[in-house]
N, C-alpha and C positions, 0 to 999 in steps of 0.2 A: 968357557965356564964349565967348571965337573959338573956332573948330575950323579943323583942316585939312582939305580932302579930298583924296584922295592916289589917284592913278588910274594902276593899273599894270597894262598887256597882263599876257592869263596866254593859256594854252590848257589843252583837256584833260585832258594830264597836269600839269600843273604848278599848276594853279591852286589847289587843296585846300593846299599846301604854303605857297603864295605868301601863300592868305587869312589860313590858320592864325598866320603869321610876323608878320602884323600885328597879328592881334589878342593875340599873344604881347607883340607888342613898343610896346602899347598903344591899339589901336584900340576904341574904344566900339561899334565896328558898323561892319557891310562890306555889300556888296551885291555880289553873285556875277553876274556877267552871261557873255554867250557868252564874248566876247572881252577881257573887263579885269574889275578888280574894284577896286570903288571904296570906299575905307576912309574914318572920320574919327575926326581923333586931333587930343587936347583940345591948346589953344594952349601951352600949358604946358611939353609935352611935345616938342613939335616945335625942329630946330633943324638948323643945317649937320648938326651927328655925325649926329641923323637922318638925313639923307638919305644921308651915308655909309655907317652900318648897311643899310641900305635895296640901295646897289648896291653891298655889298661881298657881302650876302645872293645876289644874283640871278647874280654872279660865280660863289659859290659851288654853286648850284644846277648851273648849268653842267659846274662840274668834276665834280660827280656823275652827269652824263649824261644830265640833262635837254635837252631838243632846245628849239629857238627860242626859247629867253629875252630876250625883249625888255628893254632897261634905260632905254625912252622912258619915264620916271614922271614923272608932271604934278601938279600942287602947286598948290592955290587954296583962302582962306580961304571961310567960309561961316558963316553963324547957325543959332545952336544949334538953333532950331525947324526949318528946314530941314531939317537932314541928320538928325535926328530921326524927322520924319515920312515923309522919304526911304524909311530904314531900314525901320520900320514898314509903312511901304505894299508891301514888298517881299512880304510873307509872309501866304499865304493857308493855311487847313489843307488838306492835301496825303493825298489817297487811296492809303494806298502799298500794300494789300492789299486784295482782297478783305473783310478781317476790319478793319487796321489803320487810323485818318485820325489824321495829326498835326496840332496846333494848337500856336501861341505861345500863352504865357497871355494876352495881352490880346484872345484873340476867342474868344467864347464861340459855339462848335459846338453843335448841337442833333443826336445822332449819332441813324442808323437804328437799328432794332432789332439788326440783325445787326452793328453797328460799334463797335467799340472807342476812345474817346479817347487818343491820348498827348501831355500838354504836352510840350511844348520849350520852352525860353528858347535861341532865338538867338545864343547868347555865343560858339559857334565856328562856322567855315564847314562842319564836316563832324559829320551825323548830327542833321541837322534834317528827315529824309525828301527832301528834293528833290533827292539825288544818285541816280545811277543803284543804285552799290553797295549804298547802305544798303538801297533797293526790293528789290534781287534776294537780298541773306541773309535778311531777313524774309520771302521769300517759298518759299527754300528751305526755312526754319526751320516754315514750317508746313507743308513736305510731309514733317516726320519729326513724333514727340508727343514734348515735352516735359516732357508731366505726370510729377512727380516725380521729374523728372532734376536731375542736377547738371550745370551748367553753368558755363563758364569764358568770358568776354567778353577776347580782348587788344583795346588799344587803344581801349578805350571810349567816351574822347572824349564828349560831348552823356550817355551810359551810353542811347542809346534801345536797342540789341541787346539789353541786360540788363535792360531796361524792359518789351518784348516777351514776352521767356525768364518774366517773373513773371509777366505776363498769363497767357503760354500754360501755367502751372500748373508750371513748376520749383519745387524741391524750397527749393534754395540757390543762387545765383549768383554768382559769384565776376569781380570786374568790373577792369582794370586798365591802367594805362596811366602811362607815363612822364613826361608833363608835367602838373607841378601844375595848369597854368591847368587843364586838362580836366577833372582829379578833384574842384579846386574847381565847376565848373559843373554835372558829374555830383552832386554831391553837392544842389545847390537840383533838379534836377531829380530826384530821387529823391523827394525830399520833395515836389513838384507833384504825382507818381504815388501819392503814397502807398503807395513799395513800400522805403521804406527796409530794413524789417527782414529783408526776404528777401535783400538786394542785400548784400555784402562787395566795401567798395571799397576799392582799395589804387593807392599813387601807388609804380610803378616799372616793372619791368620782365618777362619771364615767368617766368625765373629766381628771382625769389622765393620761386615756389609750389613748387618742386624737390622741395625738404629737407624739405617737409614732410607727405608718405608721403598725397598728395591725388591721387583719382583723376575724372575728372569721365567723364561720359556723350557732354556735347555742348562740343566748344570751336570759339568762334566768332572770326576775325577779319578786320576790314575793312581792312586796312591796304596800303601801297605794296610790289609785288611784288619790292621789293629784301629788304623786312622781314619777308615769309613766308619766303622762301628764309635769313633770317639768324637766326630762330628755329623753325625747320621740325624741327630735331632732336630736340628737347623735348617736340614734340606725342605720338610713339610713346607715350612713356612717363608720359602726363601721362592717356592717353585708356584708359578703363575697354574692356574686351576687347569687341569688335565699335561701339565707340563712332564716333561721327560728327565729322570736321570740317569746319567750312563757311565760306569764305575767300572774299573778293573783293578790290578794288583791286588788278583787273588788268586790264589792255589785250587786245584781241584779239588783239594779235601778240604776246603774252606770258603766254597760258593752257598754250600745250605746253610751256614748260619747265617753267611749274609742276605739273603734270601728272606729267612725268616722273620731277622729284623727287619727288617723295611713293610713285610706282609703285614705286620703289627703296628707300623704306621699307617695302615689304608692305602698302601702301594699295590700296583699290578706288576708281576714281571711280566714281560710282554717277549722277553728276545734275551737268549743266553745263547752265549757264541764264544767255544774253547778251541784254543791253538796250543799245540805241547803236553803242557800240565798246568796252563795259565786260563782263564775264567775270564770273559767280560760278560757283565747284564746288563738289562738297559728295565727302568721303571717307569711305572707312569703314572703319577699321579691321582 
């Protein structure tokens, strides 16, 4: 079968969004590089409206206040074995703790004593271990204990956060995120972990868990710092008394406002801890 390969500039803020949108809008597999991210999407699927869809997308990013969107995207057929093994070759298991190494299932790790396996299946661009964010919640999440806490994951995506949260001995995990692709791919990886029954996944939004008189310990989310500030008022009331939140997918020049916000809900920041140009904090009730 022909494939497309479809190679679109991103940068650091924009590229999780950009990869996400493709594999949304039918990519079989991306490959995340500094500067572009290179998709392939089966012959089938491809067409003018695609590539419409494509910079009507990157238009739109724009108007949300993304900086330098490039809309130079490059288009070249390729063999299914190629961009296959392309894909594949990208993904090495990845040391993202002390305690944690993630792997794809097709490479069979032989962990140390002291090390943890988590499969990933590669199906979205974010929460396969190799972003900065996902490193720094995992690595805040083991400077609190989660044994036999309740834990709330937003945004789950790949579900590696709430993947962790079972390792690390939670109680329940309560895991969720608004786009089906995610909860679909969350859900074969849960089942790789063999931590399905601890894990409650749910496709929507945080609002859900409201109304229904649930309190958690620990709520975790990696998501874009427009999306902590747009469900940030929910968290008060969501989080058991002296309970913990620990949030990344934020920019260096965009951890004080988040900060600020949450100061203003009777939050403590207790622990901010930066990789790159990426932010995670951790609050305390």
């Amino acid at each position: 079968m022909p494939w497309i390969e479809v190679r679109v500039p991103v940068n650091s803020e924009n590229a999780e969004s950009i990869t996400n949108f493709l594999f949304e809008s039918g990519a079989d597999g991306c490959i995340e590089g500094n500067e572009e991210v290179i998709a392939y999407i089966p012959g089938q699927l491809f067409s003018d409206d695609f590539k419409i869809k494509v910079a009507i997308y990157l238009k739109e990013l724009e108007s949300l206040g993304f900086k330098n969107v490039s809309t130079e995207v490059k288009y070249q057929p390729v063999e299914d074995q190629d961009w296959n093994r392309k894909w594949q070759d990208q993904f090495r298991p990845i040391k993202i703790s002390p305690k944690f190494v993630v792997t794809p299932p097709w490479i069979e790790y032989q962990p140390q004593k002291s090390e943890q396996v988590i499969i990933i299946h590669p199906k979205m661009a974010f929460g396969t271990g190799s972003h900065e964010t996902t490193q720094l919640v995992i690595q805040l999440m083991e400077e609190i204990s989660l044994d036999k806490k309740i834990v709330m994951d937003v945004g789950t995506g790949t579900a590696i956060l709430a993947i962790v949260a079972a390792f690390m001995g939670a109680q329940s995990i309560y895991a969720i995120d608004n786009d089906p692709i995610a909860t679909e791919c969350a859900v074969e990886n849960l089942s790789l972990n063999k931590c399905s029954d601890k894990i409650i996944l749910k496709t929507g939004t945080i609002d859900i868990l409201c109304n229904k008189n649930l309190k958690f310990d620990v709520i975790l989310a990696n998501i874009q710092k427009s999306t902590i500030l747009e469900i940030g008022h929910f968290i008060p009331d969501l989080l058991n008394g002296q309970g913990f939140f620990i949030t990344s997918g934020i920019l260096e020049n965009q951890y004080q406002e988040i900060i600020d916000y949450f100061l203003q809900l009777k939050f403590c920041l207790i622990r901010k801890k930066q990789m790159g140009e990426w932010v995670a904090l951790t609050f305390q009730k």
